[in-house]
N, C-alpha and C positions, 0 to 999 in steps of 0.2 A: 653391653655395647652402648654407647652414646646413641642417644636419639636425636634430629635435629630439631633446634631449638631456637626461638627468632626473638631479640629484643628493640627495642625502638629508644632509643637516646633524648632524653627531654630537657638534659643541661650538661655542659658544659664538663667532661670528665680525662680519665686517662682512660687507660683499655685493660691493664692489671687491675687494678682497685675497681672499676665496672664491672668485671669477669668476676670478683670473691662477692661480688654482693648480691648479684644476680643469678650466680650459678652455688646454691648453698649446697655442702656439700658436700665442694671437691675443695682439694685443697689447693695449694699455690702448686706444688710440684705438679699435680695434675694439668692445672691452666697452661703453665708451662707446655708441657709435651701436646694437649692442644695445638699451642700457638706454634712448636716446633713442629708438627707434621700438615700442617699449612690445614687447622678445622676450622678455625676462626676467620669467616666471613666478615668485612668493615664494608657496607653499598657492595657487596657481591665479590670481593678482591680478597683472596685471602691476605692476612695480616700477621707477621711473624713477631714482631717489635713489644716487649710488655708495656712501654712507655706511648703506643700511640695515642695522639691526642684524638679526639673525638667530640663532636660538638652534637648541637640538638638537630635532630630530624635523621641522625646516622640510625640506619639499620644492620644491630647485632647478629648476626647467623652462625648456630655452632653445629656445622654440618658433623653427617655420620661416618663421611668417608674422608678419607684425609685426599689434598689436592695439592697433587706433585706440579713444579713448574720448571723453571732452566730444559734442561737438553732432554729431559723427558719429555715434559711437555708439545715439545715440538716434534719428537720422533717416535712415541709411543705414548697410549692410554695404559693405566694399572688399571685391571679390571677386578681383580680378586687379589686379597693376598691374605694367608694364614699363618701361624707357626711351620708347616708345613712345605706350602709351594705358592708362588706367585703365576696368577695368566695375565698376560699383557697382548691389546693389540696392537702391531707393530706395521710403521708405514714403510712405503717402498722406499730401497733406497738407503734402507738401516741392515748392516751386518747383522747377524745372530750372535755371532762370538770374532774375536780377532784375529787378524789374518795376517801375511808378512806384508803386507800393503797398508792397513788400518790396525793399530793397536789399541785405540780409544774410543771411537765412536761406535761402540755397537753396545748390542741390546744388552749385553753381558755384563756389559762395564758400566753403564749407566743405572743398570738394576742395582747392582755392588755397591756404587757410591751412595745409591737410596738407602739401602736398608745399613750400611755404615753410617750411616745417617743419626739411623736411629738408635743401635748399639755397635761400637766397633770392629767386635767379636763378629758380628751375624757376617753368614757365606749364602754365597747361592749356587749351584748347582744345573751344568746345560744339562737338557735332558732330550731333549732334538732339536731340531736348527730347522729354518726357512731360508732358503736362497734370500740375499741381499735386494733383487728388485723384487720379489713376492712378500704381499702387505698380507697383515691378518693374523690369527690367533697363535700365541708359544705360551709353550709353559714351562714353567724353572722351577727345580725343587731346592730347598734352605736347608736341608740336608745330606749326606752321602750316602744314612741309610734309607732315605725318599729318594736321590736317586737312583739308589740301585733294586728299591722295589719297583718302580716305574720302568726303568729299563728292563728289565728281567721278566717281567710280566706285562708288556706293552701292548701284548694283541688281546690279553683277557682284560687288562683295565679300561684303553681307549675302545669305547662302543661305537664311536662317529667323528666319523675324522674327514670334512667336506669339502673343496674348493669349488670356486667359480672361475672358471677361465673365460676370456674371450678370445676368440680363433680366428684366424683366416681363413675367407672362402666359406660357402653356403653349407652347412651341413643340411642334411637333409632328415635320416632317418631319428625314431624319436630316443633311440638309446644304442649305447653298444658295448662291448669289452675288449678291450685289447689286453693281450698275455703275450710276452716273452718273455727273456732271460737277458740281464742286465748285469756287465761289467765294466772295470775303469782299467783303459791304457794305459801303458806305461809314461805316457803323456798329460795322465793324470783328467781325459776325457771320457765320457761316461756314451757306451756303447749299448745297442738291443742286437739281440741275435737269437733266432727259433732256436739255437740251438744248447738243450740242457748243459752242458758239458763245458761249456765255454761261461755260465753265469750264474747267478740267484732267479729263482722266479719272480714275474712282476705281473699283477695284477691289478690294471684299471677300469672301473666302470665309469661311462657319464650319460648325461642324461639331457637331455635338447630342452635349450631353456628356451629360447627365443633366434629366429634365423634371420638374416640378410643376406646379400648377394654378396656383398662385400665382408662381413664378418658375423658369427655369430656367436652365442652365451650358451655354455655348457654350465653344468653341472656337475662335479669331478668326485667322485668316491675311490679310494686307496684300499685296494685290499692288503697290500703290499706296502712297505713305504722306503722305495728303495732310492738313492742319490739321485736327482733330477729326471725322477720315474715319469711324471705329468709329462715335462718337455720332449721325453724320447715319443711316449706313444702319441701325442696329437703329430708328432713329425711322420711317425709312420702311419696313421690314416689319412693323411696327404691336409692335416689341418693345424697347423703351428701356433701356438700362443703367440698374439701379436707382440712385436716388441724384442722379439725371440731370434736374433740373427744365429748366436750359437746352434740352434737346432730348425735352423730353413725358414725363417718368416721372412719374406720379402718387404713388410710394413712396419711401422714404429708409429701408429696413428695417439697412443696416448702417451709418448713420451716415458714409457716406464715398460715389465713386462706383464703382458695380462693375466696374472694369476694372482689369485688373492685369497686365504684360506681362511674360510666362510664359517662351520662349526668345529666345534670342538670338545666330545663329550668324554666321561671317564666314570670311573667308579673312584671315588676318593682312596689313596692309597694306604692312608691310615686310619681313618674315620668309615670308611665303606659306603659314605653319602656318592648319592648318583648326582653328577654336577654336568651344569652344560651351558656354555657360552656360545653365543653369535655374533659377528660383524656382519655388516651392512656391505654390501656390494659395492663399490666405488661408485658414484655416479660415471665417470667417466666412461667405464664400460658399457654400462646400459645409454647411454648418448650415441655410441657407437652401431648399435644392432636398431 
């Protein structure tokens, strides 16, 4: 693995011919895929160009992580990526995969053109979806036989699977569970009902993060991880994700809906390393409560 590396410029150069004489080594094909997966820093920017010019007082940086930009950049973080599988955190707002409404813009299509990017050949693989306004952790596999160990074995792999909602209305007590049975109408609307016979079981836990009169911050654990499983049951304890008209929120206080999926742990599917990523709470929610 590359390590990051920091040079200081003292005359007057190119940015190819800088990179062979500074980084001994590696060779030109190497600098190359550098400059192709955006590692080469020029004053903090990455630099893709072998010919950029570069004068005295520039600061060299050959970071360790490559820095995606364009339509990434703006609607998703790469957090990890292996031969195996990719996690990205993803803003609200961003599809998971394509729908007959959006065939481009999603997390799907943007991943694709990254890693085409880098070899034509390379695919990536959905392996579960987040609702379009819920921001925060997915993970994609670059294989079919990764993803169909991940799918096949999703309750024994994912250890922790976390959101943070913010709700309407005061919750009060410090925890609770809600269990029903969950199915989709022929209308293609996603229903709860006590009743086994009629669904899937669903099973959610959360946890009182912080309360207001007006809204407050849960904590959301999935036992279950059934099609907009979070939004039926805060509907049925009488507390709705803000934002959330489909499922009874009378408010839209952060323009977006309040759900944001917080960790994301696993046992590596090929490797058996125990990995675990986390995103940060939106500010926007915690301004709210």
């Amino acid at each position: 693995m590359i390590k990051e590396t920091s040079f200081e410029v003292t005359e007057k150069a190119t940015l190819m011919p800088f990179l062979l004489s500074s980084l001994t080594g590696k060779s030109r094909d190497n600098i190359k895929s550098l400059l192709r997966n955006r590692q080469v820093l020029v004053n903090g920017e990455p630099v893709t160009q072998f010919n950029h010019e570069l004068k005295p007082g520039d600061t060299i940086v050959i970071s360790a992580t490559r820095h995606t930009g364009g339509l990434m950049a703006r609607n998703m973080r790469l957090l990890y990526e292996d031969e195996h599988l990719i996690v990205i955190d993803k803003n609200a707002g961003l599809l998971s995969m394509a729908s007959d409404n959006e065939k481009y813009l999603t997390a799907y299509n943007i991943l694709s053109t990254y890693i085409k990017s880098q070899k034509p050949s390379n695919r990536i693989f959905i392996v579960h979806r987040l609702d379009r306004d819920t921001s925060g952790l997915m993970m994609f596999a670059r294989s079919e036989k990764v993803q169909s160990l991940l799918q096949r074995d999703w309750k024994r792999i994912v250890t922790a699977r976390t959101y943070v909602a913010l709700v309407e209305g005061e919750v009060t007590g410090p925890e609770g569970i809600v269990k029903s049975y969950i199915y989709e109408s022929k209308a293609l609307v996603m229903h709860s009902t006590p009743d086994p016979k009629r669904g899937e079981l669903a099973i959610t836990r959360f946890r009182l993060l912080k309360s207001g009169k007006e809204y407050s911050l849960l904590e959301i654990i999935l036992e279950t991880g059934k099609k907009n499983q979070i939004r039926l049951h805060m509907q049925e304890i009488g507390h709705s994700i803000a934002g959330d008209k489909k499922y009874g929120a009378k408010s839209n206080p952060i323009g977006r809906l309040g759900l944001h999926a917080s960790v994301l742990a696993f046992i590596h599917p090929v490797t058996g390393r125990e990995m675990r990523f986390e995103s940060k709470v939106p500010a926007k929610f915690r301004r709210m409560v």
